[in-house]
C-alpha positions, 0 to 999 in steps of 0.5 A: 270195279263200281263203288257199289261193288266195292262196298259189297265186297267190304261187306262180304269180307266183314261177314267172312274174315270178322264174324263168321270166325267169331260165329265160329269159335262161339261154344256149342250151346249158343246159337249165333243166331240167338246171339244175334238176336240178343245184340238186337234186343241190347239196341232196342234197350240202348236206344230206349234209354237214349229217349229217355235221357233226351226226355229227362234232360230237355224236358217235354217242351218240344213235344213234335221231337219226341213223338218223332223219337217215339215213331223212330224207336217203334219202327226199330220193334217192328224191325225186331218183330220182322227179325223174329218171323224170319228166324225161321228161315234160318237152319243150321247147315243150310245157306243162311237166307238173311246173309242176302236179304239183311245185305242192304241194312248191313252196308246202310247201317255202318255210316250211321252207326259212325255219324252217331259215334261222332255226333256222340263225342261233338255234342254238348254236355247235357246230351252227352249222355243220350248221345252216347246210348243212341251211339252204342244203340246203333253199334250193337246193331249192327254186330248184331245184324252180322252175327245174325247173317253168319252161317249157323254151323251144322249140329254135331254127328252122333255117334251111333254104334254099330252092332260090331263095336257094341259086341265088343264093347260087351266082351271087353275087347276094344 
């Protein structure tokens, strides 16, 4: 087995045995994909405010670093914006299409997310901060890329009565 084929297997287990359960036990009113989208939204915030903090603390000296931040944080909305669109596609029942399509963002966006936990605890004490919401930014993206990969379970049947049990529901008789 390929290293290639192994990391997609790590990726599936991810998705099958941690958050398709946790998508799973979700209650009835949340949707996951929603759920999802909320977590993306968190990372959208988490990695404004890590600008922000950069901006504060380093002041606006080197200003090429923060057009560079500014250019990353809005590819990260288009991201968003795209992730929305794409809601459609998704339809409780049916076979998720992300499950495949976010595959490669999945399996990237897992190192990074531990290089920034790890650039988070080595940095210096007036980044600290920052570090940390950048960090936290790339984690809540990720769950929020699985959680918007899992399977969306199927709505509960209705009940309907047939005529039978509603006549005997009338006469009292159960």
């Amino acid at each position: 087995m390929s290293l290639g084929e192994r990391i997609t297997q790590a990726d599936a287990w991810l998705l099958d045995k941690v958050f398709q359960p946790l998508a799973d036990r979700l209650p009835e009113r949340m949707n996951v994909l929603d759920v999802g989208m909320s977590f993306q939204l968190g990372s959208l915030l988490f990695s404004a405010a890590s600008i922000i903090a950069v901006f504060i603390f380093n002041g606006i000296e080197d200003f090429s670093s923060m057009v560079f931040n500014i250019l990353i944080w809005a590819l990260c909305v288009t991201f968003f914006i795209g992730l929305c669109r794409m809601r459609a596609l998704v339809k409780p029942g049916y076979a998720n299409p992300l499950r495949h399509v976010l595959r490669g963002v999945r399996i990237v966006s897992i190192p990074f997310t531990i290089y920034t936990m790890w650039q988070a605890n080595v940095t210096a004490p007036p980044f600290f901060q920052a570090m940390w919401f950048n960090a936290l930014s790339n984690l809540v993206f990720v769950i929020g890329l699985y959680l918007i990969s899992c399977e969306i379970r199927p709505p509960p049947a209705s009940f309907k009565k047939d005529i039978w049990s509603r006549h005997m529901e009338k006469n009292g008789i159960r």
